[in-house]
C-alpha positions in Angstrom: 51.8 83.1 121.0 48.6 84.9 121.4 48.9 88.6 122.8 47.0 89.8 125.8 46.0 93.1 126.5 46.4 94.0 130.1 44.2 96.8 131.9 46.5 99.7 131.3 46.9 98.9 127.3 50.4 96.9 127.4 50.3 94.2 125.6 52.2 90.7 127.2 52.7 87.8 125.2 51.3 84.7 126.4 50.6 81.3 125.5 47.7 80.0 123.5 47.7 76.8 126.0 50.3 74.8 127.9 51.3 72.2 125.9 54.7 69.6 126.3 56.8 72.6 126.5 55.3 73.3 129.4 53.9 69.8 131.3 56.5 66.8 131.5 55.0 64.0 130.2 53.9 61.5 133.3 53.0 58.1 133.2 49.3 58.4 133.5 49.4 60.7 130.3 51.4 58.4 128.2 48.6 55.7 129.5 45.9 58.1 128.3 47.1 58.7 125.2 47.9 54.9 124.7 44.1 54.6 126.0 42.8 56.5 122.7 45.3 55.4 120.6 44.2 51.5 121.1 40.8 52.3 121.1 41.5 53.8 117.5 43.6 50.7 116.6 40.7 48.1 117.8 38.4 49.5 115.1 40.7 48.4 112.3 41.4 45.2 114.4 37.6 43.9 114.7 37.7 44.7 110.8 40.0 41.9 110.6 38.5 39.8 112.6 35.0 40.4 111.2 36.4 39.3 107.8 38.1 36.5 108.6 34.6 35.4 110.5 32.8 36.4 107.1 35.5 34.4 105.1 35.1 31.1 107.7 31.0 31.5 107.0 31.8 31.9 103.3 33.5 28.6 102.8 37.2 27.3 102.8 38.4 28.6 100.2 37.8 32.2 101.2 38.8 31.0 105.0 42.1 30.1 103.2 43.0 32.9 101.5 42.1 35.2 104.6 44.2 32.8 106.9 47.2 32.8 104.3 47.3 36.5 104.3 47.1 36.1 108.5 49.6 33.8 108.4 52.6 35.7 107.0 55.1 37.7 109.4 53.0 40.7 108.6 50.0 39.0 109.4 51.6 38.2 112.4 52.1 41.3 113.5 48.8 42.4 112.8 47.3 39.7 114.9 49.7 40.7 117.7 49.3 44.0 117.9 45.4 43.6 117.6 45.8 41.1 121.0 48.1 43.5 122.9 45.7 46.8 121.6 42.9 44.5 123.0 44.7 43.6 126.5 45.8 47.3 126.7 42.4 48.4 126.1 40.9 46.5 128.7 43.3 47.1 131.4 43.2 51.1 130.7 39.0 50.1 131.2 39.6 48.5 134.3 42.1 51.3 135.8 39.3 54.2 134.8 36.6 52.0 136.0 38.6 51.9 139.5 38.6 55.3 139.5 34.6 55.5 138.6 34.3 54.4 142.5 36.5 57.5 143.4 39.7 55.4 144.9 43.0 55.5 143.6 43.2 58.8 143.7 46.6 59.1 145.1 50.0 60.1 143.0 51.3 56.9 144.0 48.4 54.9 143.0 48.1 56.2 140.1 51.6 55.7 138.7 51.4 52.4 140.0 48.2 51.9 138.1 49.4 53.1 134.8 52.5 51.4 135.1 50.4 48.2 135.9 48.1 48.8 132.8 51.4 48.8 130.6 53.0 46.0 132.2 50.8 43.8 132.0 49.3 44.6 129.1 52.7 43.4 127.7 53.2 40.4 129.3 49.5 39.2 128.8 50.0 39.5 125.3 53.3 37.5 125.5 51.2 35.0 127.4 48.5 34.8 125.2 50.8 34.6 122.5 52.9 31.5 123.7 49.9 29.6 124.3 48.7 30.3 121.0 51.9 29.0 119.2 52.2 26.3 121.3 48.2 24.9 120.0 49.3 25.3 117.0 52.2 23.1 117.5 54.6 25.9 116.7 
């Protein structure tokens, strides 16, 4: 707490800045924050990606070794989260982008938005994933 002096000398306590003491946390903050978050995440993501391209130009053995390491339950995971960090990116892109034309504006609008972005983000990523294990005959 920071104190404030007030005109007459008394000082009152008071906040340095509302924080989630203060605010409840709404859906279109979580979505925000899950916004940056994946952005953050997609840098490490492409790294992966950009070395497993490097290690396909390389020759097959490197393509091997990066694939074996991708193709473990952690590398798995990995992979997965990278596709729904991706889809979730996107979406949040397309929601902000909808709101660059000035509509959906509106509490309801905007809850339904972010609970669309998360959604769907979710089952995309399930989607993308079955069809994925289902060309590799998995």
């Amino acid at each position: 707490m920071s104190e404030a002096t007030t005109g007459r000398g008394a000082k009152v306590d008071r906040p340095l800045s509302p924080h989630l003491q203060i605010y409840r946390p709404l859906i279109n903050m979580v979505m925000s924050i899950l916004h940056r978050i994946t952005g953050a995440a997609l840098y490490f993501g492409t790294l992966v990606l950009a070395v497993w391209l490097i290690a396909a130009a390389s020759g097959p053995e490197a393509f091997q070794t990066i694939s074996g390491y991708l193709n473990t339950w952690p590398g798995w995971i990995v992979l997965a989260g990278y596709t729904w960090a991706l889809i979730h990116h996107a979406l949040g892109g397309i929601r902000h982008f909808i709101w660059d034309f000035g509509v959906g504006y509106e509490h309801a609008t905007i809850d339904l938005l972010s609970w669309g972005t998360g959604v769907a983000s979710v089952l995309l990523t399930a989607v993308v994933w079955y069809f994925a294990i289902g060309a590799m005959g998995g």
